[in-house]
Every structure is written in structure tokens, then in C-alpha cells.
C-alpha positions as a printed Julia matrix, in Angstrom:
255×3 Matrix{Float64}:
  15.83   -7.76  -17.79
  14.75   -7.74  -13.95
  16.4   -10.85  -11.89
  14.23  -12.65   -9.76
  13.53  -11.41   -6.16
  14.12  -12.53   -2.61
  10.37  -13.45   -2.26
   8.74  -10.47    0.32
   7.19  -12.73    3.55
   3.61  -14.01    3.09
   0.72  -12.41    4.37
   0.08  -13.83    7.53
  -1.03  -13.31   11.51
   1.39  -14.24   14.41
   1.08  -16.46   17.69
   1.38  -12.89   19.09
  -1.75  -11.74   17.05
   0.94   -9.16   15.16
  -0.13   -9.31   11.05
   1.78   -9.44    8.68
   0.43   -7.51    5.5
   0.98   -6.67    1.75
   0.48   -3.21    0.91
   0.53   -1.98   -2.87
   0.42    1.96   -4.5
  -0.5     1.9    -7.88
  -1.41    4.82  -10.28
  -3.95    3.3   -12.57
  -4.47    6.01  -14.67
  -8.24    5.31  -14.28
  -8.13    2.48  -16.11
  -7.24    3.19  -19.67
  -4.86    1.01  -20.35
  -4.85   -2.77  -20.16
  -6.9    -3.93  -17.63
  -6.28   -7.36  -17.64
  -2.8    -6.78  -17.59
  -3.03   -4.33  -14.1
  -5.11   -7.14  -12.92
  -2.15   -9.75  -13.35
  -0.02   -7.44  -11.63
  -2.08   -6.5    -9.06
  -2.91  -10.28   -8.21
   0.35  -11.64   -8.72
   1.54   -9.58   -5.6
  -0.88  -11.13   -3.62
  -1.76   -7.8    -1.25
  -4.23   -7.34    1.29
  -4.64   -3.84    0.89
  -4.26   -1.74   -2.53
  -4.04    1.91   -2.58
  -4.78    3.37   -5.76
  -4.71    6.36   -7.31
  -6.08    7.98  -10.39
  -9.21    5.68   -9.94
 -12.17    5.89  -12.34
 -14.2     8.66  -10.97
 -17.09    9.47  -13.95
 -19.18    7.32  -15.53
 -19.51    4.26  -13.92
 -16.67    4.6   -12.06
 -17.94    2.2    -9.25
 -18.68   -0.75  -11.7
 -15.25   -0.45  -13.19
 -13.06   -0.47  -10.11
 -15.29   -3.4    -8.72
 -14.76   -5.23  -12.15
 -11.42   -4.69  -11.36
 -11.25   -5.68   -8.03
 -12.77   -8.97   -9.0
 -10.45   -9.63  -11.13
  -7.73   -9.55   -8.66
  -9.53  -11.29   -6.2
  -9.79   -8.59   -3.98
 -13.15   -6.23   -3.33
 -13.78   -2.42   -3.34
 -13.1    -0.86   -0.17
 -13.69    3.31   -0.38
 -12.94    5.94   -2.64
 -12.97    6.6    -6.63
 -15.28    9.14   -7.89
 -15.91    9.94   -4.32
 -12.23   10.54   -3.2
 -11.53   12.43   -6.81
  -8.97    9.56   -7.46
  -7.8     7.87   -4.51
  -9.14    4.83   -3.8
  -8.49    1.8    -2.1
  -9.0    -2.6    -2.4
  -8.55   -5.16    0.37
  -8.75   -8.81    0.64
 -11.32  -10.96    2.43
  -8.45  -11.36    5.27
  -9.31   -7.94    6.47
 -12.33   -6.63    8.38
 -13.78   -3.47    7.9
 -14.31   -0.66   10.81
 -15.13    2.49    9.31
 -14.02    4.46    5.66
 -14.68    7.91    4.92
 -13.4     9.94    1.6
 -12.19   13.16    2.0
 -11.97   16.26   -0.77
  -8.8    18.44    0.06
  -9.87   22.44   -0.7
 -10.11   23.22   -4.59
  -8.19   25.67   -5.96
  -9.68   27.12   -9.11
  -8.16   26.44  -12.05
  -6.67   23.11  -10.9
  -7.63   19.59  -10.31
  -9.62   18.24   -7.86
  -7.99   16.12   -5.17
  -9.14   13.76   -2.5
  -8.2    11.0     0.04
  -9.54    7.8     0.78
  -9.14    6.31    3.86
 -10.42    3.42    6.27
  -9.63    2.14    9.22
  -9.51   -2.24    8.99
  -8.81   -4.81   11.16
  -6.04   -7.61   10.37
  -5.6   -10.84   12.56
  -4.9    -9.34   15.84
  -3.94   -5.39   14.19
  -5.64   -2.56   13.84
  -4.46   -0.09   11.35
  -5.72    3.07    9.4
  -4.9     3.26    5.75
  -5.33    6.08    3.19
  -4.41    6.79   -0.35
  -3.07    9.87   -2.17
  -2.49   11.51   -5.17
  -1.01   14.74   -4.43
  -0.86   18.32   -6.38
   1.4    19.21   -9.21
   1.93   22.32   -8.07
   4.3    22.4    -5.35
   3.09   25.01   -2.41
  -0.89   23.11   -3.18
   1.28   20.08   -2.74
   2.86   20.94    0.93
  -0.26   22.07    2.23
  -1.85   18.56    1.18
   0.6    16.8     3.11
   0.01   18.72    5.98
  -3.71   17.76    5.93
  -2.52   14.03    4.98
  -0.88   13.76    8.34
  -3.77   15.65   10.33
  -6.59   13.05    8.88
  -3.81   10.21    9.38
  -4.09   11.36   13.09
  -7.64   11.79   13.18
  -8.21    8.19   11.77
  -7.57    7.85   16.07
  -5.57    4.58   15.59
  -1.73    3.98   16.63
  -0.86    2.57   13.47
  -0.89    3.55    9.94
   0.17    3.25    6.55
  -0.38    6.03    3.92
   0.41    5.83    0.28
   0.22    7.58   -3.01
   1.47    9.53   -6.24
   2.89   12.63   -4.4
   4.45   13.83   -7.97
   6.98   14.82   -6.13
  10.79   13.13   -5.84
  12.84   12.63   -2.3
  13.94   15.45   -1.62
  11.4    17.87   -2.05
   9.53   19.96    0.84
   6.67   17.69    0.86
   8.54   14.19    0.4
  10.34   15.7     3.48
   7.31   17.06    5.3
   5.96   13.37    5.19
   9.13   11.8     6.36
   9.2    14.05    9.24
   5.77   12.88   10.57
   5.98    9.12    8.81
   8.93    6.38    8.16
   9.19    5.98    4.14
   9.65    2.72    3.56
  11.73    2.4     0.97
  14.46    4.33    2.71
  13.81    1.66    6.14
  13.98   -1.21    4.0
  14.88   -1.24    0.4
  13.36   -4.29   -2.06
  13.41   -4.56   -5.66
  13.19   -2.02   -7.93
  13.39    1.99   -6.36
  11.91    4.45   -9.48
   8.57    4.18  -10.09
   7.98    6.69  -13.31
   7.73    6.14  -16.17
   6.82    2.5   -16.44
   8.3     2.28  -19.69
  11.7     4.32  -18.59
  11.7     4.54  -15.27
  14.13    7.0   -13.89
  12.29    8.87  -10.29
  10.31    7.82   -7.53
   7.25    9.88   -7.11
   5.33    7.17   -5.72
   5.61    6.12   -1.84
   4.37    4.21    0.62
   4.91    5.75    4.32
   4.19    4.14    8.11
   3.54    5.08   11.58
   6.39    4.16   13.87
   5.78    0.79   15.8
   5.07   -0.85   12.36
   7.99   -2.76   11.03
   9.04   -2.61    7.67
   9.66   -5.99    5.95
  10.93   -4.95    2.24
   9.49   -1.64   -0.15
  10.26   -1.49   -3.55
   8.71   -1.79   -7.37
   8.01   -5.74   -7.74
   9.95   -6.08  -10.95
  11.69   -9.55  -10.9
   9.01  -11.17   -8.47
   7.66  -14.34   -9.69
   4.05  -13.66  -11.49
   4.87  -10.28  -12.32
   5.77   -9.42  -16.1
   7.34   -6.52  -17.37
   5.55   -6.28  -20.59
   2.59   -6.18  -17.8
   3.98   -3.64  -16.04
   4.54   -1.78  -19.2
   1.13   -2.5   -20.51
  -1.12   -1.9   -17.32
  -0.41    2.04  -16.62
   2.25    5.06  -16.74
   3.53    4.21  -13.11
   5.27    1.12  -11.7
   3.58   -0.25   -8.23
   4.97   -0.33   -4.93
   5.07   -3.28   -3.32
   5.33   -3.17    0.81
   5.48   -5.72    3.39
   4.85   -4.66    6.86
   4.39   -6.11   10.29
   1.44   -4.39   11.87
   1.5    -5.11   15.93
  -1.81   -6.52   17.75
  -4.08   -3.67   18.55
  -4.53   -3.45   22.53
  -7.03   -5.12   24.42
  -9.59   -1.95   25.32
């Protein structure tokens, strides 16, 4: 059984106009599952920006990720059916810029991948965001990261967090590709729980959440143990455990 957690720090924004933000990748396995159980989880961390991945994406994919978003008190921000997957929510407490969903080249005989992305505003911050769900095949899978990192630097913001399924454990040529560009933040600051598949045996991390430098890393981990969130939840909502990130985004510049 999972101990309870140091609590991660509230969302909040600084005298400095710095915010501090919750950040949670989740595979939802487009929603097949319980739903009202991924809702408790996803509400009982109490984010400000989700990052999902394996999103609805046919038949009224758009109604069921807003039903979902609802439910955690959150609302639809980009991607699903238009990202092939990714996807991602925010709370009120951010204000939206600009999103754009990206399709990464198909190769035939394999599944269709995408990116979702946005650039938001938070308190004083300004940060892109984007959401992956990377290729099981592992030379498809490097190249993805490589154009991961080029639209992370197109998003033309100094900040950034990126997340995602990259089915893929630490380690491997693309984990390491994306650590060479990007901090993982479980490495800078280890919280809770570290595998993240399968939820009902846990025993890798192929899910990760990754930042530019300048953002500060305030705790990264699976949420197991923190109050609100139940493990027959966790077991019941999806295949993959969620990762749960605190950051501390700096205050954009004055332009």
C-alpha cells in the first residue's frame, strides 16, 4: 500500500510574477476504461495543465474529452482526433495565446502520430506546452524526438514543458536524445512513485515529463500516496499511471 506523500506546492503566482504550476501526463487509453475513476484522479491532483495521450480521436472524440474535462473541472485546450492522440486540458488559471496540432510523417503500415501543443499564459509566465505519444518502433521513435524538440523551439517561447508516452525506458536513444535538449524531471527532482507501466504492476517508466532550463523543478513522480488519489482508481482509470509535476515557471519579460 502507497504511504502518504509530502504534499507537491500549490498552484500559485509569486510577488515576482514567477507561477507556480501543476503539470500531469496521462495515457488515457482513449477513454475505455472508467471514466469517472480517471476523472477522480485527474481532479484530485489539482493541475493546471494535463497532457494526455491516447485521446479519443473517432467518433465524437471532441464531446468525450470535453465531458471529461468537465468532470475534472478543467476545459479542452487542443488536440485529440486532430493531434492523432495527444491532447491537452488546462484550468481557468491559464490564458490562452495560440495552439496548433501537429501530424508527425506516416509511415505505412504503422500508426498515426501527432503533437499537440499551445503556448498559455500563467500569472506573470509564459510557457509553451506539448504532448506526446511517441512510436513503438525505435528508429520512427528517434526521429520523433528530433521533431519534438524542433516544434518545442518553434513554439518561439523561452520556456517549456513537454510530456508524453515515449514507450520507451531511460536509457534508450530517444529518452537520451530528449534529455540532451530538455531536463527530465524526474531525474532533477524525484516525488512519489518512479514506474509508470503497467498500472496494475508497474515495473518501467515510459512516461515523462521534460522542461526547458530556467524552469525549476519542484517534485516529478506517479501521485500514488497523495491525498485524493486511490489506487483502485489508478488501477481502474487506464493501463498507465500519471505523472504528476510541479514546476516554477519564471515571469515572461516585459517586451
Amino acid at each position: 500500500m502507497a504511504t502518504s506523500l509530502q504534499p507537491l506546492p500549490n498552484s500559485r503566482t509569486e510577488p515576482d510574477g514567477s507561477a507556480v504550476i501543476r503539470v500531469l501526463s496521462y495515457n488515457i487509453r482513449s477513454m475505455r476504461d472508467d471514466t469517472d475513476a480517471l476523472a477522480r484522479v485527474i481532479t484530485a491532483c489539482a493541475p493546471d495543465l494535463v497532457l494526455l495521450q491516447e485521446a479519443p480521436r473517432f467518433f465524437r472524440w471532441r464531446k468525450k474529452l470535453t465531458r471529461l474535462a468537465d468532470a475534472s473541472g478543467l476545459v479542452l485546450l487542443s488536440g485529440g482526433g486532430t493531434a492523432a492522440g495527444p491532447a491537452l486540458l488546462c484550468s481557468l488559471r491559464a490564458t490562452v495565446e495560440r495552439t496548433e496540432d501537429v501530424l508527425l510523417p506516416l509511415t505505412p503500415g504503422r500508426h498515426r502520430r501527432g503533437l499537440a501543443t499551445a503556448v498559455v499564459r500563467i500569472g506573470g509566465a509564459r510557457l509553451g506546452v506539448l504532448s506526446c505519444h511517441l512510436s513503438l518502433e525505435a528508429e520512427e521513435r528517434y526521429e520523433q524526438a528530433g521533431l519534438l524538440l524542433d516544434r518545442l523551439a518553434g513554439l518561439g517561447v523561452p520556456h517549456a514543458v513537454a510530456g508524453g508516452d515515449l514507450n520507451e525506458r531511460p536509457g534508450g536513444r530517444t529518452f537520451r536524445r530528449l534529455g540532451d535538449g530538455l531536463r527530465d524531471c524526474w531525474t532533477a527532482e524525484p516525488w512519489g512513485s518512479e514506474y509508470t507501466f503497467s498500472a496494475t504492476g508497474p515495473d518501467r517508466r515510459i512516461d515523462a515529463v521534460f522542461v526547458t532550463e530556467g524552469i525549476e523543478v519542484l517534485g516529478c513522480g506517479v501521485p500514488l500516496g497523495l491525498p485524493g488519489v486511490a489506487e483502485d482508481d489508478l488501477r481502474a482509470a487506464t493501463d498507465h499511471l500519471p505523472v504528476l509535476t510541479a514546476l516554477r515557471v519564471p515571469a515572461a519579460s516585459a517586451s
